[in-house]
C-alpha positions in Angstrom: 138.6 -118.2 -6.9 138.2 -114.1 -7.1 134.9 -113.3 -7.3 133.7 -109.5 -8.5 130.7 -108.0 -6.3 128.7 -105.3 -7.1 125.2 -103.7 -6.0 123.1 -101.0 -6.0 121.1 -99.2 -3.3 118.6 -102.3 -3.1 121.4 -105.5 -3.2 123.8 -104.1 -0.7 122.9 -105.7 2.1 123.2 -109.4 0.6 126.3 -108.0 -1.5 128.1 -108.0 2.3 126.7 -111.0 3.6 127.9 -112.9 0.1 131.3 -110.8 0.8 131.7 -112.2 4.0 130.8 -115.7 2.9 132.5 -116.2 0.3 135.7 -114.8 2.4 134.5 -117.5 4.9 135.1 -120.2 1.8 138.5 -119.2 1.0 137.9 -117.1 -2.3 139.0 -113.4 -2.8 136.7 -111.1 -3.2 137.1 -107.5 -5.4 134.0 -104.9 -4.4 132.6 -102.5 -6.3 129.8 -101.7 -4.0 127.5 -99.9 -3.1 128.0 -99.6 0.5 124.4 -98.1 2.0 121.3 -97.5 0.8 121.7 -94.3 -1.0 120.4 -94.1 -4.3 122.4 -95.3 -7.1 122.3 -96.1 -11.0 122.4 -100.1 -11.1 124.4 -100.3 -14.5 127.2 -98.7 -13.2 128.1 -101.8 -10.9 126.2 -104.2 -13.3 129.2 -103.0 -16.1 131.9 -102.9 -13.3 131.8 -106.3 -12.1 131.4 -107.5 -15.9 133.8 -105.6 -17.1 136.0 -107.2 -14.6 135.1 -111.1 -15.4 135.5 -110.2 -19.0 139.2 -108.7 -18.2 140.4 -111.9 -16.6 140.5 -109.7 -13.5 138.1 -112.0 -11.6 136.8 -115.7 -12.8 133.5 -115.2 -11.5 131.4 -112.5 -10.6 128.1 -111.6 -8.6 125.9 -108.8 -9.1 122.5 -107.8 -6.7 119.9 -105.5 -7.1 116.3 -105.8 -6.2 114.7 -107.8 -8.5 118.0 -109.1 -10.4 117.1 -108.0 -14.0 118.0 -104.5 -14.5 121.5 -105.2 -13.2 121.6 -108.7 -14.9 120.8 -106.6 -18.9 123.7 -104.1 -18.1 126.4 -107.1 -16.9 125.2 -108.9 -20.3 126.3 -105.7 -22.6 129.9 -106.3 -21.6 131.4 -108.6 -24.8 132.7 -111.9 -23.1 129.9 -111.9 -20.0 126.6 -114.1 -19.7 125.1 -113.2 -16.7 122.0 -115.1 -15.3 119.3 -113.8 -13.0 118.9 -116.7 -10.8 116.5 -117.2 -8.4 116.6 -120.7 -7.4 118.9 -123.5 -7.4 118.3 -125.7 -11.2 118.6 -122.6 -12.5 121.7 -121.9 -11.3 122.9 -125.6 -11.9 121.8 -125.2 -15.7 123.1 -121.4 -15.9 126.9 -122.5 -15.4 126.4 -126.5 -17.3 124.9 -125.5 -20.6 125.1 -121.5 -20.8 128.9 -121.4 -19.0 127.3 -118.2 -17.0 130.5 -116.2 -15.6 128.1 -113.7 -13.6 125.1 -114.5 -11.8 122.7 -111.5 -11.1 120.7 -112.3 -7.6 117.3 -110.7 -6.2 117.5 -109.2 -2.4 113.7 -108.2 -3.1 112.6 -111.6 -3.9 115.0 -114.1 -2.9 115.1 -115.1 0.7 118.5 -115.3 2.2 118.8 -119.5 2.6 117.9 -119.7 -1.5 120.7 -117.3 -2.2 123.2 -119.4 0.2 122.4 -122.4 -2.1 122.5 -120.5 -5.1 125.9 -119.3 -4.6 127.0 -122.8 -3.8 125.8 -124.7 -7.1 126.6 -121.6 -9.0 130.3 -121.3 -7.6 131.1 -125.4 -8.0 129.0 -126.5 -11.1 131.2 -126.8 -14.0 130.1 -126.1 -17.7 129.6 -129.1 -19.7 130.8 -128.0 -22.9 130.4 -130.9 -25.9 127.1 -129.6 -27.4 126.6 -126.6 -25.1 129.9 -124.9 -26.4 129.2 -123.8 -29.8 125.6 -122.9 -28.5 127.6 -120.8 -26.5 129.6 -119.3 -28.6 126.7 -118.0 -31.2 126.1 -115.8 -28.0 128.4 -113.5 -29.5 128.4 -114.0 -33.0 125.3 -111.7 -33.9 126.4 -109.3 -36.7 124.7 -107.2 -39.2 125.0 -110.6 -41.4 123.5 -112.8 -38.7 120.9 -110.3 -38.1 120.3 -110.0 -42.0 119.7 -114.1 -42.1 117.5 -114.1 -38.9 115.3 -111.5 -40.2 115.3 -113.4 -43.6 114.6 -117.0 -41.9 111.9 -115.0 -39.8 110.2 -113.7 -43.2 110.5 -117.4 -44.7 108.7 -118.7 -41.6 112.3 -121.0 -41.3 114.2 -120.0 -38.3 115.7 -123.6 -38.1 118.1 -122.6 -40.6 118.7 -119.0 -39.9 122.2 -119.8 -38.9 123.2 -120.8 -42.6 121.0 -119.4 -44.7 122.4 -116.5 -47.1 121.7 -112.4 -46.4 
């Protein structure tokens, strides 16, 4: 499998080690970097590594920063990517069966090394289930002016249940 990396200043160190592990497995790796621990904007990688699921470029991809958030909101504004801040293994397990997560966003600040080896591991051979979970999915990128038009409207009505359908 290629696998897109990217870090900033605070995930580099466990952006190599998952570099050289996943190398260890058999996979390609593309990396974005960061390389040290000079100061660096976290989107930037956060959109690279994105960018590059969303291309076809790589199948899976792998972004760290400190606490796994910032970097995890700017892989999620790239159409096509659903990144999931993980921090521990079910949520990994349920990130790639019911959400079909193509990035998942780690924590070097808050996740000790062992977690993220196990992490990666479920995360990298868990397959999405699809059946229900697909067009659950899908609505991930469906919201339009429309959708936001009947969710406001549903929201109004106290009806959210059938926000979905109802009419603008």
């Amino acid at each position: 499998m290629t696998i897109a990396l990217g870090a900033d200043h605070a995930g580099f160190e466990y952006k190599d080690r998952i570099a050289a592990l996943l190398r260890e497995r058999g996979h390609s790796v593309i990396d974005f970097g960061t390389h040290d621990a000079t100061p660096v904007d976290y989107p930037q990688y956060g959109f690279a590594v994105a960018e590059a699921v969303a291309s076809g470029q790589a199948e899976r991809g792998i972004v760290v920063c400190g606490s796994s958030i910032g970097i995890a909101i700017a892989a999620n504004k790239v159409p096509g990517v659903r990144c999931a801040p993980v921090a521990e293994p079910y949520s990994a397990e349920l990130a790639r069966r019911h959400n079909n997560a193509n990035v998942l966003a780690l924590a070097e600040r808050l996740t000790g090394w062992e977690m993220v080896e196990r992490i990666l591991d479920i995360f990298l051979s868990t397959p999405f289930d699809g059946g229900r979970h697909a067009a659950r999915v899908d609505q991930l990128f469906e919201f339009s002016d429309d959708q936001r038009t009947r969710t406001l409207r549903a929201l109004e009505r106290g009806a959210v249940d059938d926000a979905r359908t109802a009419q603008p």
